[in-house]
ChimeraX commands (.cxc) that place a marker at each C-alpha (Angstrom):
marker #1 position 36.94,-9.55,-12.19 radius 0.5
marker #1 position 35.34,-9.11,-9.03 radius 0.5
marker #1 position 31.46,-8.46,-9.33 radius 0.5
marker #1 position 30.39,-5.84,-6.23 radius 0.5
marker #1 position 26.52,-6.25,-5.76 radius 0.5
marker #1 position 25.19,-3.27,-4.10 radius 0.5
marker #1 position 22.33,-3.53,-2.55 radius 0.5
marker #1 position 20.10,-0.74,-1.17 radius 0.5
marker #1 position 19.31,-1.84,2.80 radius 0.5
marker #1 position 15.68,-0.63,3.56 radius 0.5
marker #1 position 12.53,-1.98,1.82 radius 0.5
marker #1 position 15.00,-4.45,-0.45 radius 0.5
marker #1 position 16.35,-6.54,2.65 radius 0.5
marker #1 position 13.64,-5.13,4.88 radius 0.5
marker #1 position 9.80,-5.35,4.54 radius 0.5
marker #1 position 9.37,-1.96,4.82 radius 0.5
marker #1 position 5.48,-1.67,3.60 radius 0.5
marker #1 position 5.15,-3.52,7.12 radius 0.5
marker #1 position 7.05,-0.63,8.88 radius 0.5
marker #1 position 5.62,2.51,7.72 radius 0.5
marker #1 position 2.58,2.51,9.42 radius 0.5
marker #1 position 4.75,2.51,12.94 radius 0.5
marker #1 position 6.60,5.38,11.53 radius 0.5
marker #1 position 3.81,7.35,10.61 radius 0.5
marker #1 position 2.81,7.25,14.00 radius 0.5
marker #1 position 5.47,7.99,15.66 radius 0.5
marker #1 position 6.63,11.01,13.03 radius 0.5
marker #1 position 2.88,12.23,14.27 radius 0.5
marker #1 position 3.79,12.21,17.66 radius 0.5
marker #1 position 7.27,14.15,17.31 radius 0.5
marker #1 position 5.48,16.88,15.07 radius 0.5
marker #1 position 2.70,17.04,17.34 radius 0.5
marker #1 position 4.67,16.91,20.86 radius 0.5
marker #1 position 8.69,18.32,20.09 radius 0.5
marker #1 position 8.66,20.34,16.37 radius 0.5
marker #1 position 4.55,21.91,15.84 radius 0.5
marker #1 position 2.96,21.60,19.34 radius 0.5
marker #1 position 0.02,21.02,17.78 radius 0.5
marker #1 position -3.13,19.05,18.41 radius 0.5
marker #1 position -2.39,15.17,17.49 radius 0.5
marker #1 position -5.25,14.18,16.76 radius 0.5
marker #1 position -5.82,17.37,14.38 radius 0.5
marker #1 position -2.26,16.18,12.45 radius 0.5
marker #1 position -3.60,12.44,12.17 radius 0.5
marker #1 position -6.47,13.63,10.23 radius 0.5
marker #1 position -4.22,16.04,8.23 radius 0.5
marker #1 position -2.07,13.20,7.61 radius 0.5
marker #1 position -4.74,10.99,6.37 radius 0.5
marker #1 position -6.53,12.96,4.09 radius 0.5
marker #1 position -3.12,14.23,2.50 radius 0.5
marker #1 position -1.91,10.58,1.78 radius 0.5
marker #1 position -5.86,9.67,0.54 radius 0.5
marker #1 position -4.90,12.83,-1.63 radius 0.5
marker #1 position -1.54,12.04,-3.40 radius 0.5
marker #1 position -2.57,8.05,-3.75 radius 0.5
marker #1 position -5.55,9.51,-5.84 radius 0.5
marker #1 position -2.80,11.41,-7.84 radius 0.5
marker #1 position 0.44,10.10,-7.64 radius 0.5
marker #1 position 2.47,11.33,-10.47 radius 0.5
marker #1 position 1.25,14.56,-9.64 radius 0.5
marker #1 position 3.17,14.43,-5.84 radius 0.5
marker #1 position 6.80,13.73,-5.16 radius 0.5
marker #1 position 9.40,13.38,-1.96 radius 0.5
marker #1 position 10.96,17.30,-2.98 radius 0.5
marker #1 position 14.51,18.17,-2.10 radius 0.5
marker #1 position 16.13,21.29,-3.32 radius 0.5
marker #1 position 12.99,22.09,-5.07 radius 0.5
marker #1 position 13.61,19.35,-7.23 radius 0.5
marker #1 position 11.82,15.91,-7.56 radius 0.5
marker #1 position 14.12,12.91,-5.63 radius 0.5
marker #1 position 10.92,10.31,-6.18 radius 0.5
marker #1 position 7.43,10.13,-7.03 radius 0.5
marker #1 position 5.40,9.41,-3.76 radius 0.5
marker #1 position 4.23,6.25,-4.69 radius 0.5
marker #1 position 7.44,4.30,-5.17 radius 0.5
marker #1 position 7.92,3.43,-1.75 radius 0.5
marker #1 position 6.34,3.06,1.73 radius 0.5
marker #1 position 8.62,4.81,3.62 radius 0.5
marker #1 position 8.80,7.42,0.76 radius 0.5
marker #1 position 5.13,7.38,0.68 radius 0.5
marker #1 position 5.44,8.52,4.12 radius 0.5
marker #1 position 8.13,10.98,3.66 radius 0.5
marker #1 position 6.21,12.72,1.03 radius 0.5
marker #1 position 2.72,13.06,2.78 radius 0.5
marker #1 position 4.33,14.71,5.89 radius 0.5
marker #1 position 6.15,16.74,3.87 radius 0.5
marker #1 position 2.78,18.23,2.17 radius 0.5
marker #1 position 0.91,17.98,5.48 radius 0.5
marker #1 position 4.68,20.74,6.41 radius 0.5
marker #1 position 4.32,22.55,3.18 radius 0.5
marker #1 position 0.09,23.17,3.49 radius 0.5
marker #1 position 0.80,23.77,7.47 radius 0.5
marker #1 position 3.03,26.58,6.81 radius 0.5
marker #1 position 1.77,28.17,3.98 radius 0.5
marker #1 position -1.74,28.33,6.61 radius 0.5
marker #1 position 0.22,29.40,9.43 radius 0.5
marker #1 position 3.67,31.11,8.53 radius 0.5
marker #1 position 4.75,31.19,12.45 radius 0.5
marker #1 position 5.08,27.75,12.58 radius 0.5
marker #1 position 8.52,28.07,10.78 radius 0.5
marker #1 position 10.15,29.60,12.90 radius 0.5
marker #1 position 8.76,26.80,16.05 radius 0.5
marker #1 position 9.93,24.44,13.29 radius 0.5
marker #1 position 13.33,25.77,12.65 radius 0.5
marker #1 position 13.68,26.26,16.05 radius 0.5
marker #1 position 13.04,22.55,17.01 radius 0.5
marker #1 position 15.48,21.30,14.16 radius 0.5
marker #1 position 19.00,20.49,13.93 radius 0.5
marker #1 position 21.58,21.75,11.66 radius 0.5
marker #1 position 19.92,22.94,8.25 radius 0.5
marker #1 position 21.02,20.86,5.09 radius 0.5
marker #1 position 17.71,21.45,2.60 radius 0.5
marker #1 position 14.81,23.17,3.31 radius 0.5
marker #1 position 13.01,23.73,6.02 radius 0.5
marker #1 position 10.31,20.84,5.02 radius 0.5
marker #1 position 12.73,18.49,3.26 radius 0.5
marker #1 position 14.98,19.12,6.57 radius 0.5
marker #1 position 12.02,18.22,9.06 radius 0.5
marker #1 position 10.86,14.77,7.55 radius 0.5
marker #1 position 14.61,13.56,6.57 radius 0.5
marker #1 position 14.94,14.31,10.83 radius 0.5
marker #1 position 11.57,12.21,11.34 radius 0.5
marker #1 position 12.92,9.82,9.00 radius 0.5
marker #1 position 16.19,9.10,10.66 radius 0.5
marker #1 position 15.51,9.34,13.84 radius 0.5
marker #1 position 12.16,7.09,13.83 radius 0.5
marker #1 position 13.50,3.90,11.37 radius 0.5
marker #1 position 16.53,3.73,14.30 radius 0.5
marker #1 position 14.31,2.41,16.64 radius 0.5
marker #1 position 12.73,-0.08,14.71 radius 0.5
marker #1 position 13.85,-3.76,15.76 radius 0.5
marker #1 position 15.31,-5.67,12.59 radius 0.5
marker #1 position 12.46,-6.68,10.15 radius 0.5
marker #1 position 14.09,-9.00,7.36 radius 0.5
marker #1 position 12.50,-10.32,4.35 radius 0.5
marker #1 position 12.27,-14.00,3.98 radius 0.5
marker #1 position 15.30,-15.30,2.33 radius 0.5
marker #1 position 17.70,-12.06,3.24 radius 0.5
marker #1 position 20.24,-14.34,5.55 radius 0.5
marker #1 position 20.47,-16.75,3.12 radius 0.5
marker #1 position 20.78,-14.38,-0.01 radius 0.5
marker #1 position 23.75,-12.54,1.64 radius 0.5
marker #1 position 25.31,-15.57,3.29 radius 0.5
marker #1 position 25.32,-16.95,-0.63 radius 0.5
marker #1 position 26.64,-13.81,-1.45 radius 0.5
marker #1 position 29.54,-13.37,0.64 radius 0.5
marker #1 position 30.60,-17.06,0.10 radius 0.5
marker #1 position 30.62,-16.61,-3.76 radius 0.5
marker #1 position 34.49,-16.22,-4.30 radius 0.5
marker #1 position 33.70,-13.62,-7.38 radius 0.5
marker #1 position 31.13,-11.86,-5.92 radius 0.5
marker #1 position 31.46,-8.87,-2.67 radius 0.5
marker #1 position 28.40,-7.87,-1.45 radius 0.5
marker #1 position 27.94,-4.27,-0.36 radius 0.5
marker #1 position 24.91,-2.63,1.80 radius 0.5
marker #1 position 23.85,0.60,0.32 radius 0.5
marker #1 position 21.49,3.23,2.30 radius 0.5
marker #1 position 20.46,6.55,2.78 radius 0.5
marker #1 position 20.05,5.92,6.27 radius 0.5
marker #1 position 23.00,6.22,9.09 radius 0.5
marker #1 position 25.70,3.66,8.49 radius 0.5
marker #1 position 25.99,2.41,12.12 radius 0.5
marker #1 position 21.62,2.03,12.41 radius 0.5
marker #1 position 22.22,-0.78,9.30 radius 0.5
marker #1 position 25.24,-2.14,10.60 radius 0.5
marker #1 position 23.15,-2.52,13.69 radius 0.5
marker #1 position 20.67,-4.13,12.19 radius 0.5
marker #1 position 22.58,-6.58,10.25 radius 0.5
marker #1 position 24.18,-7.80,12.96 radius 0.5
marker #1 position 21.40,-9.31,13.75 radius 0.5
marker #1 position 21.80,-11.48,11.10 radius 0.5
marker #1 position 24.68,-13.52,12.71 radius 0.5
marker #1 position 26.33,-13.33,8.77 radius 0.5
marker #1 position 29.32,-15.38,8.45 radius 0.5
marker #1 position 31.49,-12.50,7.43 radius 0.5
marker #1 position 31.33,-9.20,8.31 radius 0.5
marker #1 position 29.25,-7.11,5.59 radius 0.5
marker #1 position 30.57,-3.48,4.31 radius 0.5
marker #1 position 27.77,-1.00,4.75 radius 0.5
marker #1 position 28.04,2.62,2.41 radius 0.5
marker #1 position 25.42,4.56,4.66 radius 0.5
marker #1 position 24.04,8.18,4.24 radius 0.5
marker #1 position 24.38,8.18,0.48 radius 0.5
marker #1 position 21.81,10.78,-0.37 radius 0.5
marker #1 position 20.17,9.36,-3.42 radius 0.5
marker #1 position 17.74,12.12,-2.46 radius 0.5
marker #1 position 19.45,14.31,-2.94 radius 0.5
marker #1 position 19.13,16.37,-6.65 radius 0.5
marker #1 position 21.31,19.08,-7.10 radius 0.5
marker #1 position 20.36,21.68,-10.05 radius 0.5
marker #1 position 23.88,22.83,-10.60 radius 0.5
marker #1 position 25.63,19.40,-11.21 radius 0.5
marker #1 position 25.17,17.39,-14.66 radius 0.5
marker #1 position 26.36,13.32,-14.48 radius 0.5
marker #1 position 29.38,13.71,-16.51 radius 0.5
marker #1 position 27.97,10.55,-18.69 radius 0.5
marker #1 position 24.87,12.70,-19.74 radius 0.5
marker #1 position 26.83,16.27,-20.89 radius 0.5
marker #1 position 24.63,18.76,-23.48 radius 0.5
marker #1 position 21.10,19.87,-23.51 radius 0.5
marker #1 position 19.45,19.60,-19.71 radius 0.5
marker #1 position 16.90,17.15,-21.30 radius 0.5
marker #1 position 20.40,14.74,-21.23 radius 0.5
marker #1 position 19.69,14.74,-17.94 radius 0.5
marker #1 position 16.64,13.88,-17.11 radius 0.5
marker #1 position 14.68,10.10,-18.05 radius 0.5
marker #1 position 11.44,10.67,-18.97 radius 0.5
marker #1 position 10.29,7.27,-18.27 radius 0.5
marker #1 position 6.39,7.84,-19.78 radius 0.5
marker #1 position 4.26,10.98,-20.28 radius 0.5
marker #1 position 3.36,11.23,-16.44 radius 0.5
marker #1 position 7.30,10.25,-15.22 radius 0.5
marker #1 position 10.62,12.36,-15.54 radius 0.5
marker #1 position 13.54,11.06,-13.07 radius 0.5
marker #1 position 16.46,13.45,-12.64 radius 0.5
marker #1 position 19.70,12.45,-12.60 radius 0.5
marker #1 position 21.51,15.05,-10.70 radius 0.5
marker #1 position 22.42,13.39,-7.86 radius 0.5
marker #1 position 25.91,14.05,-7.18 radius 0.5
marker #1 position 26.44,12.35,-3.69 radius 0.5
marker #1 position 24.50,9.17,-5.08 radius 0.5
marker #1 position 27.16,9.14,-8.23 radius 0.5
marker #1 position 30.15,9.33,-6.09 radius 0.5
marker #1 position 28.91,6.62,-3.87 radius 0.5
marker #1 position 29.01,4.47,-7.17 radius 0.5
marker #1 position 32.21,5.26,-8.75 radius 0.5
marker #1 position 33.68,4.76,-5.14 radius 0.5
marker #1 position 32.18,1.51,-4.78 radius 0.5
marker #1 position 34.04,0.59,-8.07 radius 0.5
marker #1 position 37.33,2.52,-7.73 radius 0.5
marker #1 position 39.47,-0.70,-7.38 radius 0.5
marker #1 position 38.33,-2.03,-10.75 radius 0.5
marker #1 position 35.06,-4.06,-9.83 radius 0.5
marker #1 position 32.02,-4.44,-11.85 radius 0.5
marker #1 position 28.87,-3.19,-9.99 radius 0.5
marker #1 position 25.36,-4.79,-10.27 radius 0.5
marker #1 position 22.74,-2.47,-7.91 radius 0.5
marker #1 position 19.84,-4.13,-6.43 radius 0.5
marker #1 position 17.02,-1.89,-4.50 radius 0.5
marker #1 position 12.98,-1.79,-4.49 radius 0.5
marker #1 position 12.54,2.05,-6.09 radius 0.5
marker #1 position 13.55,3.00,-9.03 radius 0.5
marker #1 position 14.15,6.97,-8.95 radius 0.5
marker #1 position 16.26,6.66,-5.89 radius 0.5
marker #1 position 18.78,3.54,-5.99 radius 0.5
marker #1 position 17.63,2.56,-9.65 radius 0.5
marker #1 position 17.75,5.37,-11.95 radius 0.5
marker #1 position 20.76,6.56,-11.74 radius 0.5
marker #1 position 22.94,3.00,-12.34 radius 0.5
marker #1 position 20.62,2.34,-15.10 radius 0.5
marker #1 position 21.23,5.01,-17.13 radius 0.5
marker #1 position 24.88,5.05,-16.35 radius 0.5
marker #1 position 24.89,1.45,-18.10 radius 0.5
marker #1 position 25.10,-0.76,-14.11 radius 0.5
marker #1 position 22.59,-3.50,-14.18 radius 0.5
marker #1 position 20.37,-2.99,-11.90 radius 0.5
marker #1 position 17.81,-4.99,-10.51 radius 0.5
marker #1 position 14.32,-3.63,-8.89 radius 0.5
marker #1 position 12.57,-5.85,-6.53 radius 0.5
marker #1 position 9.08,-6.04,-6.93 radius 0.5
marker #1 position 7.01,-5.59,-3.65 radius 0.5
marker #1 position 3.98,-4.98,-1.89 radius 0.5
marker #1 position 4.46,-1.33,-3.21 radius 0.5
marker #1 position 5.89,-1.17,-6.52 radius 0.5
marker #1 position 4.22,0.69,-9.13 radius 0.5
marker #1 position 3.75,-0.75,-12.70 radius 0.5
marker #1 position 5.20,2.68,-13.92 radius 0.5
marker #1 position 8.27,1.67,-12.36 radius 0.5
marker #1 position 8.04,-2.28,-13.32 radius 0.5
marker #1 position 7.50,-1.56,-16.92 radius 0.5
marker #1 position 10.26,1.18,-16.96 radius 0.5
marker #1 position 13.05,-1.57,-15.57 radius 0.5
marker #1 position 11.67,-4.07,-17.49 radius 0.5
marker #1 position 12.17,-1.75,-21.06 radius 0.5
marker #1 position 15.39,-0.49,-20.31 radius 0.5
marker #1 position 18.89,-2.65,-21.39 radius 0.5
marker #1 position 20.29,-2.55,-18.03 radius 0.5
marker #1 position 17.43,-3.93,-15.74 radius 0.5
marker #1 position 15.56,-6.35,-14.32 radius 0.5
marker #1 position 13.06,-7.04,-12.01 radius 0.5
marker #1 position 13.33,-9.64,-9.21 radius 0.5
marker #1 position 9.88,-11.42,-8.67 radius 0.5
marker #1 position 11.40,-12.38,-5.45 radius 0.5
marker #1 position 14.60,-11.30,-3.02 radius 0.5
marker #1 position 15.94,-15.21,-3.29 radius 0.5
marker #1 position 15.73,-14.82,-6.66 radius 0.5
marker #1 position 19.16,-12.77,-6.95 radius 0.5
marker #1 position 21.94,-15.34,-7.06 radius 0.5
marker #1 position 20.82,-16.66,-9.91 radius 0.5
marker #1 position 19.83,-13.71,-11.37 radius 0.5
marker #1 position 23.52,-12.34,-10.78 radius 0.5
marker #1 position 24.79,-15.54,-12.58 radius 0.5
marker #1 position 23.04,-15.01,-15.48 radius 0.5
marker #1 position 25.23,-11.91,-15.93 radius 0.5
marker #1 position 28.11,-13.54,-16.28 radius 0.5
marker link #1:1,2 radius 0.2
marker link #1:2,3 radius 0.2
marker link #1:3,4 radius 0.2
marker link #1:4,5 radius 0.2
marker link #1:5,6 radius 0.2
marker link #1:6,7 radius 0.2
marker link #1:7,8 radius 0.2
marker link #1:8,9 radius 0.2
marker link #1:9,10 radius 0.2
marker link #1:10,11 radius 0.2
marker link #1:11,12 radius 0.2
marker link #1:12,13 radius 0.2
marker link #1:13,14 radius 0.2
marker link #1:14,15 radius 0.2
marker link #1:15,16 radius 0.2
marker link #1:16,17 radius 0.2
marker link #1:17,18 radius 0.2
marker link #1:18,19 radius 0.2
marker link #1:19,20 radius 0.2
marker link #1:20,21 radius 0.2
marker link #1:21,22 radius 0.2
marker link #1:22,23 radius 0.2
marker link #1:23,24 radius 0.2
marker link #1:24,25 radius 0.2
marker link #1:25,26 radius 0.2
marker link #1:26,27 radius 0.2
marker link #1:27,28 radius 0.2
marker link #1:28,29 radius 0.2
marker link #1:29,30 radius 0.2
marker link #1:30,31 radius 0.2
marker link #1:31,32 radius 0.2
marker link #1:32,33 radius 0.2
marker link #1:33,34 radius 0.2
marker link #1:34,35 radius 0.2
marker link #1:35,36 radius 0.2
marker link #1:36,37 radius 0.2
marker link #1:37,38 radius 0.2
marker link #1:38,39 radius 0.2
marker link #1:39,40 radius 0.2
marker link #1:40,41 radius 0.2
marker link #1:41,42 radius 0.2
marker link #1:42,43 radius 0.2
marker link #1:43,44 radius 0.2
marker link #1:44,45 radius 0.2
marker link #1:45,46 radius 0.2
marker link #1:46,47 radius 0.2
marker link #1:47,48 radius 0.2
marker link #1:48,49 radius 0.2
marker link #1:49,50 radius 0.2
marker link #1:50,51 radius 0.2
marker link #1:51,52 radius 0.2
marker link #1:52,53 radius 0.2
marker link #1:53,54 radius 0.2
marker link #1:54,55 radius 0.2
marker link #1:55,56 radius 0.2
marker link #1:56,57 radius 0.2
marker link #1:57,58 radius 0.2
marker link #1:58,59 radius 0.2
marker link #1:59,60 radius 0.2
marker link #1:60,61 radius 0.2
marker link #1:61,62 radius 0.2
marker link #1:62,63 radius 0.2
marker link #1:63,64 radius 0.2
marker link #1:64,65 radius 0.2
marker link #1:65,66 radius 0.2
marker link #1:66,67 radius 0.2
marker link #1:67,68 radius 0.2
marker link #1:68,69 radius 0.2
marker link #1:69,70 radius 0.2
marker link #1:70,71 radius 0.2
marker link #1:71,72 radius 0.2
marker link #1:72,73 radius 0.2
marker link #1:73,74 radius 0.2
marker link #1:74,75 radius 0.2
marker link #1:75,76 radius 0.2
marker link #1:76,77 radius 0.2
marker link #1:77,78 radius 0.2
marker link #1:78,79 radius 0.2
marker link #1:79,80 radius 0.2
marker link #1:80,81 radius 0.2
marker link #1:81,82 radius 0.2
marker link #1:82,83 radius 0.2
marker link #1:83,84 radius 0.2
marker link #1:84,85 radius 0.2
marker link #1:85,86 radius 0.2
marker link #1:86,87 radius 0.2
marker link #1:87,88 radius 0.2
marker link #1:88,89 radius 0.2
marker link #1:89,90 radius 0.2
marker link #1:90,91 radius 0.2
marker link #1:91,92 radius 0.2
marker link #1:92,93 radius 0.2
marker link #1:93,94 radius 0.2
marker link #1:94,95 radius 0.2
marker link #1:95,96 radius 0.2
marker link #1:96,97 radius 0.2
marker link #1:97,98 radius 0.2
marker link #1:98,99 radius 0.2
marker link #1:99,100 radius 0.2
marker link #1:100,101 radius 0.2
marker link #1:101,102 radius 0.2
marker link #1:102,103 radius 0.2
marker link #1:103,104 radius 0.2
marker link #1:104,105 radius 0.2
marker link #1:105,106 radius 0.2
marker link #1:106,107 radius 0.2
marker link #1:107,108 radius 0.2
marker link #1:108,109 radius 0.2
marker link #1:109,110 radius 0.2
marker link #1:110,111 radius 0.2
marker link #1:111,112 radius 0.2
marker link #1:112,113 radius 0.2
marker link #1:113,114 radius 0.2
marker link #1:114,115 radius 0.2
marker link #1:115,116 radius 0.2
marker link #1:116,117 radius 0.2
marker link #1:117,118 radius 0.2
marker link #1:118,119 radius 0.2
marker link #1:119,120 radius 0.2
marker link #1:120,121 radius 0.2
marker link #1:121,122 radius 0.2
marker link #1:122,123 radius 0.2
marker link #1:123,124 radius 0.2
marker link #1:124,125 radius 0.2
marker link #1:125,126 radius 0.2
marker link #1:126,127 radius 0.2
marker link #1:127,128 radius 0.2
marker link #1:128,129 radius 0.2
marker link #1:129,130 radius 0.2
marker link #1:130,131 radius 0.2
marker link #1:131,132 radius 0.2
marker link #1:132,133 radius 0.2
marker link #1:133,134 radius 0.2
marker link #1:134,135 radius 0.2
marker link #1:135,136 radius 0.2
marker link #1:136,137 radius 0.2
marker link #1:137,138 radius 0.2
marker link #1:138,139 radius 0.2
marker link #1:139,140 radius 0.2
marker link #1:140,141 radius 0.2
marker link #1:141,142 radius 0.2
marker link #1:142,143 radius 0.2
marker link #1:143,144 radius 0.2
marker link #1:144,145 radius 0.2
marker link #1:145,146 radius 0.2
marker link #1:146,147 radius 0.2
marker link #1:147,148 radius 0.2
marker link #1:148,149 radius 0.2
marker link #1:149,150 radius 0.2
marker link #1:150,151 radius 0.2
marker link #1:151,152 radius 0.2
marker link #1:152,153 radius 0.2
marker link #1:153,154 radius 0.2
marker link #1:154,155 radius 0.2
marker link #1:155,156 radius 0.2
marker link #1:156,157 radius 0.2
marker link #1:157,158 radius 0.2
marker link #1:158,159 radius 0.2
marker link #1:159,160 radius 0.2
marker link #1:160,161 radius 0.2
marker link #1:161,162 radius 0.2
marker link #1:162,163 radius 0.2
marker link #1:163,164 radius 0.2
marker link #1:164,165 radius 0.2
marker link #1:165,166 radius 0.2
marker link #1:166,167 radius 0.2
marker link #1:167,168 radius 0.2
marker link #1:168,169 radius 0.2
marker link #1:169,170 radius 0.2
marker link #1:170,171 radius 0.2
marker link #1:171,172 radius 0.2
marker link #1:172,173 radius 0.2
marker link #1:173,174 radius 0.2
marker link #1:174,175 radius 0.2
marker link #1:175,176 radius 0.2
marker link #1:176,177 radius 0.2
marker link #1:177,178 radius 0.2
marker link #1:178,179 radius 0.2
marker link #1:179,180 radius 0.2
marker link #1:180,181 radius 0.2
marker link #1:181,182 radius 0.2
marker link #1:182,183 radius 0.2
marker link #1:183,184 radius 0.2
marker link #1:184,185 radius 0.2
marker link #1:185,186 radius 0.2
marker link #1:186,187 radius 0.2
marker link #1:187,188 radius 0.2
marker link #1:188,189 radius 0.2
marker link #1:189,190 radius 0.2
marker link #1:190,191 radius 0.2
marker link #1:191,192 radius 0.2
marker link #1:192,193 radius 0.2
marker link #1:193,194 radius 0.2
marker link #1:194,195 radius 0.2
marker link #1:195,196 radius 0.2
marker link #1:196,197 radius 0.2
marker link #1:197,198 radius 0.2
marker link #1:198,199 radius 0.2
marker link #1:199,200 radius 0.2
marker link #1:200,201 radius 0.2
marker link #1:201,202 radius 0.2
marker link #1:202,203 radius 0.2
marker link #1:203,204 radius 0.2
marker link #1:204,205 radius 0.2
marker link #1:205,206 radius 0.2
marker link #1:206,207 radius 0.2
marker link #1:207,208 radius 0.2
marker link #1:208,209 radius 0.2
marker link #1:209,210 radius 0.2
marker link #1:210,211 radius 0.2
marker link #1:211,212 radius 0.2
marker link #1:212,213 radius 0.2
marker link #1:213,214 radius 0.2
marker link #1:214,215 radius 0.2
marker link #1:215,216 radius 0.2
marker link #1:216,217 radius 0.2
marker link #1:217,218 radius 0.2
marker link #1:218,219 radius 0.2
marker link #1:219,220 radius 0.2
marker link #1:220,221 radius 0.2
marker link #1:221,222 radius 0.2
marker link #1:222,223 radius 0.2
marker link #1:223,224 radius 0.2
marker link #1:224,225 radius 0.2
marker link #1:225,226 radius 0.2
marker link #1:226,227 radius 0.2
marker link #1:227,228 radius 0.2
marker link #1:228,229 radius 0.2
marker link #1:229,230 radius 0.2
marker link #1:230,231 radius 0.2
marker link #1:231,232 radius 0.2
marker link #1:232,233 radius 0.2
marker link #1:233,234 radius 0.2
marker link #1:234,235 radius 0.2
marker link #1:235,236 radius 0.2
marker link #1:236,237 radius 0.2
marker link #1:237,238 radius 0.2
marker link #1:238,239 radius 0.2
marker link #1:239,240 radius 0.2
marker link #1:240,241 radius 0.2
marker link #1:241,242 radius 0.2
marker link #1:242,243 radius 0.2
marker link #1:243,244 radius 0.2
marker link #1:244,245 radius 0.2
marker link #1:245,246 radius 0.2
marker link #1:246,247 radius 0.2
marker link #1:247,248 radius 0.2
marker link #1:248,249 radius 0.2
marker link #1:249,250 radius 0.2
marker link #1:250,251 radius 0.2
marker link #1:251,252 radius 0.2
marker link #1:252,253 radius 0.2
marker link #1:253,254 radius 0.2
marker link #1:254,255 radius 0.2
marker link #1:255,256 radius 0.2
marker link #1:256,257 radius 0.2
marker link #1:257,258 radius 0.2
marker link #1:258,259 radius 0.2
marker link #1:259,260 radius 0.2
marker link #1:260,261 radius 0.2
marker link #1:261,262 radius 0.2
marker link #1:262,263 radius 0.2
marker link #1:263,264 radius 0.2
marker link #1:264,265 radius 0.2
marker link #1:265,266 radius 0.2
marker link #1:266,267 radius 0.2
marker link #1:267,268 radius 0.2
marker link #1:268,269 radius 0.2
marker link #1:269,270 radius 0.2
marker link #1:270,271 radius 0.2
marker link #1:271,272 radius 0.2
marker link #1:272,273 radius 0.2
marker link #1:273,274 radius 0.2
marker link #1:274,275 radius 0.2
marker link #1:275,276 radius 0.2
marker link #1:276,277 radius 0.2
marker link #1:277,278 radius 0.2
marker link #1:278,279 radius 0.2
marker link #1:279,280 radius 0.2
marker link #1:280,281 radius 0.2
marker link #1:281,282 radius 0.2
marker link #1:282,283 radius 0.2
marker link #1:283,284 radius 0.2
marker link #1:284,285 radius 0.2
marker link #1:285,286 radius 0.2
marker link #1:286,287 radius 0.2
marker link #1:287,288 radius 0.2
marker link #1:288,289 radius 0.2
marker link #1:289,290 radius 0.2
marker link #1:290,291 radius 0.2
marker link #1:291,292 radius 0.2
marker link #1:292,293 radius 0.2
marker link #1:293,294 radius 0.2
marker link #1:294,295 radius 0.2
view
């Protein structure tokens, strides 16, 4: 049986801790410039004292969507990132209630909320422009990959589809690598329960320790998995957070395995570590024979 290793595209094939800084920046100079037209220099100082703020605190602030938690803010540098801005947004407005409507003005299409809508835009627009930044070992680890004759590699991200495409191209692989893009592991929907956790709403939740709960509901997220396995294939999931890409696999009984970086929490290391279904990867050229051992 074939064994489809999914494998989430930015921070776990990318060094993203060295990338966030540059998008900080430039997600300061959109607000400040195109969506606030505000001060810079006023926003920069916002910005710092925020993320000083929620690093003090962590399991106290999350990356919000629907009103609902999609990650703790400390699992990742780019979610880091998203989830400062967004309470830099949220304290903004609640100051100055006419900025919304500059805001909403400045925005495309509404999907979310008017925050959650404003820093997935900074997000997406921002990490296209980056040049490819690879961690050591990711040519090799997929090149492995795709010449394993049981194995089938598959990029998984919430990002664009055609930005990681780009971007793996790069790579000069020596077969061309599927990519599942805009997958919306953010996404937590209140009205949806994963039909492998039915009952009582605590059935859908993890709580992971006394300062960690990780919802489930993620709809888009689930149907991105059981697509990725419709023809019959076994899935292993490999990605560097654990609420997003991790959480849900994990608890719908996919190994998963949770690369440990700069950035990774020991909440989250201790949680994969405890749990039947994970692992954690010391290091990304670690996974081939960590996917052996499976077998």
């Amino acid at each position: 049986m074939t064994l489809r290793i999914v494998i989430d595209f930015d921070g776990t094939l990318t060094a993203e801790e060295e990338q966030a800084a540059p998008l900080a920046e430039r997600s300061l100079d959109t607000l400040a410039s195109e969506l606030l037209a505000l001060p810079r220099a006023a926003l920069a100082e916002r910005y710092r004292a925020t993320r000083e703020r929620l690093l003090a605190a962590p399991h106290r602030y999350w990356w919000e969507v629907n009103g609902l938690v999609a990650s703790y803010c400390d699992e990742g540098a780019f979610i880091l990132n998203t989830t400062t801005l967004e309470t830099v947004l949220s304290d903004l407005l609640a100051e100055e209630p006419r900025l919304a409507a500059r805001l909403r003005a400045a925005l495309p299409a509404a999907e979310y909320d008017l925050v959650a809508d404003a820093a997935n835009y900074l997000f997406h627009r921002h990490t296209a422009e980056f040049p490819p930044l690879f961690r050591p070992g990711a040519r090799d680890v997929l090149s492995a990959l795709l010449a394993h004759p049981g194995w089938q590699p598959l990029v998984l991200t919430n990002s664009k589809g055609d930005k990681v495409t780009r971007l793996l191209g790069t790579l000069a692989l020596p077969a061309e690598l599927p990519v599942l893009g805009d997958t919306r592991q953010y996404e937590v929907v209140a009205g949806w329960a994963p039909p492998f956790a039915p009952g009582a709403p605590e059935a859908r939740l993890w709580r992971v320790d006394a300062w960690h709960t990780i919802d489930l509901r993620r709809p888009a997220y689930y149907r991105a998995l059981l697509g990725a396995a419709a023809d019959g294939a076994r899935l292993a999931v490999v990605g560097d957070t654990l609420s997003l890409p991790g959480a849900l696999p994990l608890e719908m009984g996919i190994p998963f395995f949770l690369l440990r970086t700069p950035y990774t929490p020991a909440w989250c290391l201790r949680a994969v570590r405890e749990h039947p279904y994970g692992a954690v990867l010391a290091d990304l050229r670690n996974l081939p024979a960590a996917l052996e051992a499976l077998a």
